[in-house]
C-alpha positions in Angstrom: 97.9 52.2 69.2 97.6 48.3 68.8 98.7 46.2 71.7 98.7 43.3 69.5 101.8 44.8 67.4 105.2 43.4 67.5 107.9 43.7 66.4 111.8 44.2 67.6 111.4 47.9 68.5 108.1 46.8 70.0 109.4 44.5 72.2 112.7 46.3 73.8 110.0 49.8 73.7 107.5 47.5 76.2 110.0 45.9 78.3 112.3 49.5 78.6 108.9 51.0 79.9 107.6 48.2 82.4 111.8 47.9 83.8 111.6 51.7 83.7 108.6 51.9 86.0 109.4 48.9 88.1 113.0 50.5 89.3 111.1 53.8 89.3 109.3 52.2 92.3 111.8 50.1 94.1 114.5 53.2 93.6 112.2 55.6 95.0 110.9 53.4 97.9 114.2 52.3 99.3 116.3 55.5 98.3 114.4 58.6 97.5 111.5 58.3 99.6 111.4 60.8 102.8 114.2 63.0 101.7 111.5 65.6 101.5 107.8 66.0 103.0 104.9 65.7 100.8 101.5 67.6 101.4 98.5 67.8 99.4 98.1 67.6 95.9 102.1 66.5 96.0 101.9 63.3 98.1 98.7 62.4 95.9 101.1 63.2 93.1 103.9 61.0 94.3 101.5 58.1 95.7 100.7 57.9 92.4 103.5 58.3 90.7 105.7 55.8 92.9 103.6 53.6 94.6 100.2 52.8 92.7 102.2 53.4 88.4 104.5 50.8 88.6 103.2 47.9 90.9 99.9 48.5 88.5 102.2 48.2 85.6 103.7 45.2 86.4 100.6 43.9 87.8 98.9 44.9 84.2 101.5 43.1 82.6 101.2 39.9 84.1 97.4 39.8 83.8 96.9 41.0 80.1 100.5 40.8 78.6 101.5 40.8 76.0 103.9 37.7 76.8 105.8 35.2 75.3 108.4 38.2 73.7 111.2 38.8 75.4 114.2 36.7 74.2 117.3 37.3 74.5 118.0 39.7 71.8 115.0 41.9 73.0 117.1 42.2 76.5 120.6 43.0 74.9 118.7 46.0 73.3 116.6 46.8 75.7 120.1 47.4 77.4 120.7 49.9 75.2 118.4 52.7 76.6 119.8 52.6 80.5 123.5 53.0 79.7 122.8 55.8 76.8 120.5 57.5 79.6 123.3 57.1 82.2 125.9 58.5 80.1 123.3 61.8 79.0 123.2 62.3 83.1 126.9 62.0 83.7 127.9 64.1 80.4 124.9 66.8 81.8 126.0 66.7 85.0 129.2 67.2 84.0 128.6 70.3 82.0 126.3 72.0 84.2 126.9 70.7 88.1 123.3 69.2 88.3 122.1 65.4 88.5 118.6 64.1 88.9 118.9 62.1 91.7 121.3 62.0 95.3 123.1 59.1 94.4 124.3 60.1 90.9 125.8 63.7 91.9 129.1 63.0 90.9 130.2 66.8 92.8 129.4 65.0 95.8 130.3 61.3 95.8 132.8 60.9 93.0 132.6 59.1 90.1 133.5 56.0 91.3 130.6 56.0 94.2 128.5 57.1 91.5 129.7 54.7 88.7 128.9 52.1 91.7 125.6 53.5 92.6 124.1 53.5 89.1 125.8 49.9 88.5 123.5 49.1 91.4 120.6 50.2 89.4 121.6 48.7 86.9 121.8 45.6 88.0 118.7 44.9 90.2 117.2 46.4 86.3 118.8 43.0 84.7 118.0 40.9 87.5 114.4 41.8 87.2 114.6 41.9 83.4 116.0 38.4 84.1 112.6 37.8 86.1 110.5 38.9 83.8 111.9 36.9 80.8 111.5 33.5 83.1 108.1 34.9 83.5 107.5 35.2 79.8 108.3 32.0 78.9 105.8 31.1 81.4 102.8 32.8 81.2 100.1 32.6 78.5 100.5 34.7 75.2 98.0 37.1 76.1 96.9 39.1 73.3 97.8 37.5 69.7 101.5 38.7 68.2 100.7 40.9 64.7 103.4 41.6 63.1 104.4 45.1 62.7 103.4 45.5 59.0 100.8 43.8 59.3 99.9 45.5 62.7 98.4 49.0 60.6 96.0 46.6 58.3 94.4 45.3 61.5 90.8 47.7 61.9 89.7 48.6 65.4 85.9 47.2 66.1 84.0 50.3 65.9 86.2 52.5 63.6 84.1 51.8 60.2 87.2 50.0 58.7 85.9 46.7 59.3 83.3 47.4 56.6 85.7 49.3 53.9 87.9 47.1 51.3 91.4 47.4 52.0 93.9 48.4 49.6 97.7 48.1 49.5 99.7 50.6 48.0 
């Protein structure tokens, strides 16, 4: 994969992953974290996966980028993504009596406790995605934007396809 493609889908595909770890980390840390004891290869497991992933992401993505590409458009789709996932969990839920997390089980809060949990989420989610725009607009380019048709003729150093003629068909 290219990190120097873009693109729309590019964009909202980038900034659903690095909001999707973030709240993974700040959701488990000040929710989920100690409901159960860890041991072993599972607190390893869940260091990793809740503490080191997403501060590293977003670390990552301040260093190296790519910036300079989330407008506003690239936020009202990236939108799109939480909402339809919320409405999969309800719906499942719904149909079979089991949610992912404690604060979503509608069977034991209710839907609206649960409709004002996940707004919750959802709104520290904009507020950061709100963050990281400002952020954007701030911060050096990073890596050079190539746009997405363009982004397949680029050759990798080292892959031989420097060398070779390049045709369009």
């Amino acid at each position: 994969m290219n990190p120097r493609r873009d693109g729309r889908v590019w964009r909202v595909i980038r900034l659903d992953a690095l909001l999707g770890i973030v709240i993974t980390g700040i959701v488990y840390s000040t929710i989920l974290a100690g409901q159960v004891e860890l041991h072993g290869a599972a607190y390893l497991a869940d260091l990793g996966f809740h503490y080191i992933a997403p501060w590293a992401a977003l670390l990552g993505w301040l260093l190296f980028g790519p910036h300079q590409r989330i407008d506003a458009r690239t936020m009202a789709w990236a939108s799109l993504w939480p909402l339809l996932w919320i409405t999969y969990t309800l719906a499942h839920g719904a149909a079979t009596d089991w949610y992912p997390y404690p604060f979503s089980d509608v069977s034991r809060w209710g839907y609206p406790a649960v409709l004002i949990n996940l707004g919750a989420v959802v709104l520290i989610a904009s507020l950061l995605g709100a963050v990281l725009r400002v952020l954007d607009t701030r911060l050096a380019g990073g890596s050079p934007t190539v746009p997405e048709a363009a982004a397949a003729a680029v050759p990798r150093l080292g892959s031989g396809a420097e060398s070779m003629p390049h045709r369009d068909t």
